[in-house]
Backbone as XML, in Angstrom:
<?xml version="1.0"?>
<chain id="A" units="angstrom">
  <residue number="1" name="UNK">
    <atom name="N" x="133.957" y="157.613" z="64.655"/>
    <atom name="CA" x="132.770" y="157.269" z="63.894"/>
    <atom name="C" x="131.724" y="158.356" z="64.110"/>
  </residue>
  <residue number="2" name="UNK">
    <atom name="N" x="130.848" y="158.910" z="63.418"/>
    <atom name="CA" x="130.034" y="159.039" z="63.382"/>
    <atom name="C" x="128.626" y="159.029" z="63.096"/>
  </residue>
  <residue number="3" name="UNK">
    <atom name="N" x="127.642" y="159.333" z="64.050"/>
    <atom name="CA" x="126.172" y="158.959" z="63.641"/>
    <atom name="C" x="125.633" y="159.503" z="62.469"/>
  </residue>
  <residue number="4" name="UNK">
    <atom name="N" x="124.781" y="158.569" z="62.147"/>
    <atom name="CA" x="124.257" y="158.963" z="60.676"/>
    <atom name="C" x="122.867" y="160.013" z="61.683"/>
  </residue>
  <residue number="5" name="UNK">
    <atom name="N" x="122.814" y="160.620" z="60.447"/>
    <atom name="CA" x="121.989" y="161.788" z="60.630"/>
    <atom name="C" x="120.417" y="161.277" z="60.513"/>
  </residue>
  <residue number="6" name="UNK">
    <atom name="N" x="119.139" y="161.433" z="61.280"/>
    <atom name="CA" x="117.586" y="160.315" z="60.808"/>
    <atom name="C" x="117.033" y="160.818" z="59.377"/>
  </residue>
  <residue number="7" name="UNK">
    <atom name="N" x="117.787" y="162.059" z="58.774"/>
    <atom name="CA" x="116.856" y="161.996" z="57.099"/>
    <atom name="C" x="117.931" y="161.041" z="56.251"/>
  </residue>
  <residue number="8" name="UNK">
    <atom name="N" x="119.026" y="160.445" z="56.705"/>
    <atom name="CA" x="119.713" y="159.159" z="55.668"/>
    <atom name="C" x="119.112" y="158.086" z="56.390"/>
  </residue>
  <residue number="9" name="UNK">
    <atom name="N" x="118.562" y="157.315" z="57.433"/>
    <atom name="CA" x="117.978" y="156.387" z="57.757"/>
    <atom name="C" x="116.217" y="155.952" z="57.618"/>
  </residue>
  <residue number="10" name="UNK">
    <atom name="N" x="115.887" y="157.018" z="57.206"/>
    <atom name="CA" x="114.413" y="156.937" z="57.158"/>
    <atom name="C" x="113.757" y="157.271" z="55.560"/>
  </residue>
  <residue number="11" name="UNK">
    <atom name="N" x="112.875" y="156.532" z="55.045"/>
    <atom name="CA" x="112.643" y="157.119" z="53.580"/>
    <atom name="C" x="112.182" y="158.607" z="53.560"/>
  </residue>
  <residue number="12" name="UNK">
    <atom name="N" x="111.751" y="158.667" z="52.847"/>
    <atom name="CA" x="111.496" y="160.056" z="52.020"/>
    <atom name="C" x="110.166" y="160.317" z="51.816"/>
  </residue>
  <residue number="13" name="UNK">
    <atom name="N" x="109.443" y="160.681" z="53.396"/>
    <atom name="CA" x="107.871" y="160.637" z="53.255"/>
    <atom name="C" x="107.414" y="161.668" z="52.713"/>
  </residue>
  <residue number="14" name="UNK">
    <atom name="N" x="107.782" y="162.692" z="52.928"/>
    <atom name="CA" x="107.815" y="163.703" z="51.852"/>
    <atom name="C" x="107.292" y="163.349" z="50.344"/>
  </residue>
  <residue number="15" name="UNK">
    <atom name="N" x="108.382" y="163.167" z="49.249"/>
    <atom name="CA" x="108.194" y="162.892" z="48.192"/>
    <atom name="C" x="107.299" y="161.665" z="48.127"/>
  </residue>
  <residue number="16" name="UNK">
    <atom name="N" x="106.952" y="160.862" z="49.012"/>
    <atom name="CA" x="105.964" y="159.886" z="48.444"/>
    <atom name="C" x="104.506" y="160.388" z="48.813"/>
  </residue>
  <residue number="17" name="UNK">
    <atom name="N" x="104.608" y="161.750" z="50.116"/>
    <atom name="CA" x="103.181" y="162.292" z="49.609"/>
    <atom name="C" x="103.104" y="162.955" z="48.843"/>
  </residue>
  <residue number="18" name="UNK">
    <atom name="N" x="103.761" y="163.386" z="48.065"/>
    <atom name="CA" x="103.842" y="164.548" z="47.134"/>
    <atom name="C" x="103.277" y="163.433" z="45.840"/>
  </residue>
  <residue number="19" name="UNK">
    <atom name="N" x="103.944" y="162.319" z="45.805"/>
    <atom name="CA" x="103.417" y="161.334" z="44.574"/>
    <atom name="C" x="102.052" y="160.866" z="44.918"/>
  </residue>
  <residue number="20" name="UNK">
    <atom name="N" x="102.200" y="160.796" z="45.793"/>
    <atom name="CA" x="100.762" y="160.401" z="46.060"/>
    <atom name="C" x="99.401" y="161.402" z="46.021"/>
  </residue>
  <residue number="21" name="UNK">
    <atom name="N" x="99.764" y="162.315" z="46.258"/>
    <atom name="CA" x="99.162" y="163.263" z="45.932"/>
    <atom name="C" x="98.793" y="163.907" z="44.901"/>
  </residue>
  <residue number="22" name="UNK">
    <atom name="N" x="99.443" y="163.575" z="43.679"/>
    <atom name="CA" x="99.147" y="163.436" z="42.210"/>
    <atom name="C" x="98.299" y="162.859" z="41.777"/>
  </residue>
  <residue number="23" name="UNK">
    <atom name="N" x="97.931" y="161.690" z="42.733"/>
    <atom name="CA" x="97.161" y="160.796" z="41.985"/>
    <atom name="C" x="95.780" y="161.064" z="42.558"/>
  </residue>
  <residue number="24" name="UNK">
    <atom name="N" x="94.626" y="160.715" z="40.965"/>
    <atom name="CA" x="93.451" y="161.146" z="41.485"/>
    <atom name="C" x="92.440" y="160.076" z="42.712"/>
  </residue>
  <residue number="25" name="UNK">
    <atom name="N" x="91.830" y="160.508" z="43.067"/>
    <atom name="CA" x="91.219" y="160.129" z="45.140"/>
    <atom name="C" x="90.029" y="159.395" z="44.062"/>
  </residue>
  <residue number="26" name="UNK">
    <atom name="N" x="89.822" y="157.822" z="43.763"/>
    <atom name="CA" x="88.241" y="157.221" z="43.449"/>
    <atom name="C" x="87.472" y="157.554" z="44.183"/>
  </residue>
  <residue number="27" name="UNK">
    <atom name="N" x="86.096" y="158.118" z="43.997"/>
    <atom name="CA" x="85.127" y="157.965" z="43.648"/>
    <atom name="C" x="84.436" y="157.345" z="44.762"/>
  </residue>
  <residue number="28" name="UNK">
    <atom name="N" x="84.112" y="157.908" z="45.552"/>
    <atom name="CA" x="83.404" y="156.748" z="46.604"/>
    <atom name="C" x="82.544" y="155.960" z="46.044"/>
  </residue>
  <residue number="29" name="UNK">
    <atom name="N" x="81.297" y="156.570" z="45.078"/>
    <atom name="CA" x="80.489" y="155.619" z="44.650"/>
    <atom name="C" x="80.711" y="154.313" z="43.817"/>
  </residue>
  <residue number="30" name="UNK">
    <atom name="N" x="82.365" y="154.991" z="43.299"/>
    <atom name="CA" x="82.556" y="154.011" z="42.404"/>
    <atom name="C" x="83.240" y="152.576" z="42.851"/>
  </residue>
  <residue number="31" name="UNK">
    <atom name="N" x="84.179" y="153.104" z="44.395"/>
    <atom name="CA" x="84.651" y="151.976" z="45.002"/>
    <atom name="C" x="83.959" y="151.409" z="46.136"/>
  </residue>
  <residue number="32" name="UNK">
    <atom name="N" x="82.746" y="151.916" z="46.025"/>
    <atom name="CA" x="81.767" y="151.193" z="47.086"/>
    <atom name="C" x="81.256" y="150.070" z="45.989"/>
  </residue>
  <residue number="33" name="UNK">
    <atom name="N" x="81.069" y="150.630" z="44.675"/>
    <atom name="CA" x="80.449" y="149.668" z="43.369"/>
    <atom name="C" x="81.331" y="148.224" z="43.118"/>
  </residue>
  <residue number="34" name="UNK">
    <atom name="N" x="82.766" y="149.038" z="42.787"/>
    <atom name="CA" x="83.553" y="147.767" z="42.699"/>
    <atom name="C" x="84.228" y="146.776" z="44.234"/>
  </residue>
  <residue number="35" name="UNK">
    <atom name="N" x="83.800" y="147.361" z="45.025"/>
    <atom name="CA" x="83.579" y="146.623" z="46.198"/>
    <atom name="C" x="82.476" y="145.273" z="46.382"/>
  </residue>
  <residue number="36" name="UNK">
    <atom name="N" x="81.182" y="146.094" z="46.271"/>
    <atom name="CA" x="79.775" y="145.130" z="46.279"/>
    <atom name="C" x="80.690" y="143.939" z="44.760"/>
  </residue>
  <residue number="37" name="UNK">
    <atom name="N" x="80.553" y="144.474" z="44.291"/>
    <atom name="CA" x="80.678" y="143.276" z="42.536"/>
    <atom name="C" x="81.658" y="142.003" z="42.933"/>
  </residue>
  <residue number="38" name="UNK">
    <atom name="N" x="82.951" y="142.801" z="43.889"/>
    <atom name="CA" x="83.950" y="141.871" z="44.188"/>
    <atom name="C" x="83.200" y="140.895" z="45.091"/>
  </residue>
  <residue number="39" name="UNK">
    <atom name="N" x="82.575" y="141.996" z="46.135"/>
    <atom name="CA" x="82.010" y="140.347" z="47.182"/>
    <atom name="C" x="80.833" y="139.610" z="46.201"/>
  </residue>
  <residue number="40" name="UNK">
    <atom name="N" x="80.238" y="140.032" z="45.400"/>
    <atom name="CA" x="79.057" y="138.861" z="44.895"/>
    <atom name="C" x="79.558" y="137.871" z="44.171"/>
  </residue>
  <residue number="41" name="UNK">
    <atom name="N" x="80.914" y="138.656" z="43.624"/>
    <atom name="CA" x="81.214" y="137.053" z="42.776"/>
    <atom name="C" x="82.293" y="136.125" z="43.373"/>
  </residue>
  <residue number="42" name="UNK">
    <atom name="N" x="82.930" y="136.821" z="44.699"/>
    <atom name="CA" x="83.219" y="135.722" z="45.775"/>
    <atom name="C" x="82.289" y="135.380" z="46.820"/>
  </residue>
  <residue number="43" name="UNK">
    <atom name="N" x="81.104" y="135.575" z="46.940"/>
    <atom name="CA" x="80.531" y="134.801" z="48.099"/>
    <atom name="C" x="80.663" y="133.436" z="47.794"/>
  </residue>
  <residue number="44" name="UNK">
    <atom name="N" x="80.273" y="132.771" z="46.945"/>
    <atom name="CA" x="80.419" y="131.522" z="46.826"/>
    <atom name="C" x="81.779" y="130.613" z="47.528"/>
  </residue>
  <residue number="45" name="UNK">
    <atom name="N" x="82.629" y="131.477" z="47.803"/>
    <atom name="CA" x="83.961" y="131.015" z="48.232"/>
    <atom name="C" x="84.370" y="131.096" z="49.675"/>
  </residue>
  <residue number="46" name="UNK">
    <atom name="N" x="83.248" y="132.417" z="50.008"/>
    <atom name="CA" x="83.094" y="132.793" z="51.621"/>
    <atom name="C" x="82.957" y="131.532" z="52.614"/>
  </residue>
  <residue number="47" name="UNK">
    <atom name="N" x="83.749" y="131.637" z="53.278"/>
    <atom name="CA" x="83.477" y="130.632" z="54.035"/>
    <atom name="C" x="81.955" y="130.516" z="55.113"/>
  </residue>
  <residue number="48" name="UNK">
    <atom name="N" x="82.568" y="132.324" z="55.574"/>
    <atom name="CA" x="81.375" y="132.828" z="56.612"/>
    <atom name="C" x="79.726" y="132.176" z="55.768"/>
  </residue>
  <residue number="49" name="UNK">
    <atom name="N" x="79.788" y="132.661" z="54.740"/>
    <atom name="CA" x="78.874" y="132.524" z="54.243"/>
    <atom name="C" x="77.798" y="131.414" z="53.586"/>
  </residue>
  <residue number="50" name="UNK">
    <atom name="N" x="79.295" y="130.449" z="53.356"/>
    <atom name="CA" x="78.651" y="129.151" z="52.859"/>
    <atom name="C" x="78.960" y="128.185" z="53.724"/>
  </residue>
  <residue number="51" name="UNK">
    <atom name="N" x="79.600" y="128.561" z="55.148"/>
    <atom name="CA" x="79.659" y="127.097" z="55.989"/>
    <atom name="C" x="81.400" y="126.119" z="55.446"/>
  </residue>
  <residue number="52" name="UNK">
    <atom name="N" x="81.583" y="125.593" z="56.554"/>
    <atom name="CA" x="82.868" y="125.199" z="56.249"/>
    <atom name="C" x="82.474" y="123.519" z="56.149"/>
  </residue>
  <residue number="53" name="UNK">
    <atom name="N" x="82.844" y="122.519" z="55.486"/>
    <atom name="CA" x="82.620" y="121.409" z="55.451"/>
    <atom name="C" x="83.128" y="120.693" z="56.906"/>
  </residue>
  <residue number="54" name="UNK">
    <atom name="N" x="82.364" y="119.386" z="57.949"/>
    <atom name="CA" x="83.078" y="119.521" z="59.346"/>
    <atom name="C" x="84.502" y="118.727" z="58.644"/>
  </residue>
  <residue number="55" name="UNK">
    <atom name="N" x="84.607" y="117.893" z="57.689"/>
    <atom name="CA" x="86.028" y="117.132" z="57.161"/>
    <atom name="C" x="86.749" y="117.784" z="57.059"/>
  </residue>
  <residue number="56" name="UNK">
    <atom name="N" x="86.813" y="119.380" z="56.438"/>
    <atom name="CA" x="87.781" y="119.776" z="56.338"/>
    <atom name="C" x="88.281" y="120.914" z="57.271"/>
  </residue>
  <residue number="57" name="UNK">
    <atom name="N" x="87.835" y="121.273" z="57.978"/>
    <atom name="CA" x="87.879" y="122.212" z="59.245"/>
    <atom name="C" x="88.944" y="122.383" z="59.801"/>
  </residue>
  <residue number="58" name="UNK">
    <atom name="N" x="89.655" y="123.219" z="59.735"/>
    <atom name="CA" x="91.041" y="123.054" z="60.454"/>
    <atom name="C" x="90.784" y="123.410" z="62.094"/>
  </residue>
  <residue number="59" name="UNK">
    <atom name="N" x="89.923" y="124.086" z="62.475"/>
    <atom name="CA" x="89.291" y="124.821" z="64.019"/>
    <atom name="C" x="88.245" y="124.199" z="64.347"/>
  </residue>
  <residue number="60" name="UNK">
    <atom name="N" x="88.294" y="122.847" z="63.824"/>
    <atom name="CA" x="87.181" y="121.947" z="64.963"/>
    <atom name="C" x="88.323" y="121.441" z="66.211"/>
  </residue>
  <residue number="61" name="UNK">
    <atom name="N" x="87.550" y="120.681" z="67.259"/>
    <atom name="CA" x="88.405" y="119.921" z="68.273"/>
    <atom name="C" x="89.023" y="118.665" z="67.506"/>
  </residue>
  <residue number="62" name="UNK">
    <atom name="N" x="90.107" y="118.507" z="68.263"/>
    <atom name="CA" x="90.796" y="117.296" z="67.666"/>
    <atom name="C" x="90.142" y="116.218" z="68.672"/>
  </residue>
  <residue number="63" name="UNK">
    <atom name="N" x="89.767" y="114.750" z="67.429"/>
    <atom name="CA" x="89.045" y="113.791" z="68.271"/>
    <atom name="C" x="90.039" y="113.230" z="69.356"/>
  </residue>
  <residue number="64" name="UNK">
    <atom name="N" x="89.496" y="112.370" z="70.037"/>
    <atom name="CA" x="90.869" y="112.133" z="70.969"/>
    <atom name="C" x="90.515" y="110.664" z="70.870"/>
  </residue>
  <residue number="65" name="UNK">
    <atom name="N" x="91.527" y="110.083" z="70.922"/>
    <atom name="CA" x="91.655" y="108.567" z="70.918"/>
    <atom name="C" x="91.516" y="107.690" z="71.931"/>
  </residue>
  <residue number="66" name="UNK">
    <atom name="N" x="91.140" y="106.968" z="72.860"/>
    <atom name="CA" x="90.854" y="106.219" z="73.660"/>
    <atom name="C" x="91.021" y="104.563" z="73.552"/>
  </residue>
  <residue number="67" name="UNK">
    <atom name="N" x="92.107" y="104.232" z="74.414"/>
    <atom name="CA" x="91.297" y="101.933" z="74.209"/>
    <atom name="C" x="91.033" y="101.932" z="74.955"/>
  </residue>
  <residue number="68" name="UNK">
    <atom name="N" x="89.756" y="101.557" z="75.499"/>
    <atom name="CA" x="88.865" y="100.771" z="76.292"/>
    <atom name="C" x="89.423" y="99.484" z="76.805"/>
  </residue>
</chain>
């Protein structure tokens, strides 16, 4: 038997920087823009932001049961 050689076991990082490298680099200003837009029209959904209801909380303490 013999061992396989590591350029048949490993992809082809090469050609995927080479593709990648084709492609044009956004815009910082522009993906800082469509960044801000994404969080304003999910804050409403943020949890951080709007508080978690205590009913539905999955990371509160679990009550503990007791009979007296």
């Amino acid at each position: 038997m013999h061992e396989s050689s590591p350029a048949c076991t490993f992809p082809d990082k090469g050609g995927m920087m080479r593709r990648s490298c084709r492609l044009p680099a956004p815009q910082v200003s522009q993906a800082a823009a469509e960044l801000q837009q994404y969080c304003m029209q999910n804050a409403c959904k943020d949890a951080l932001l709007v508080g978690v209801p205590a009913g539905s909380n999955p990371f509160r303490e679990p009550r503990s049961c007791t009979v007296l």
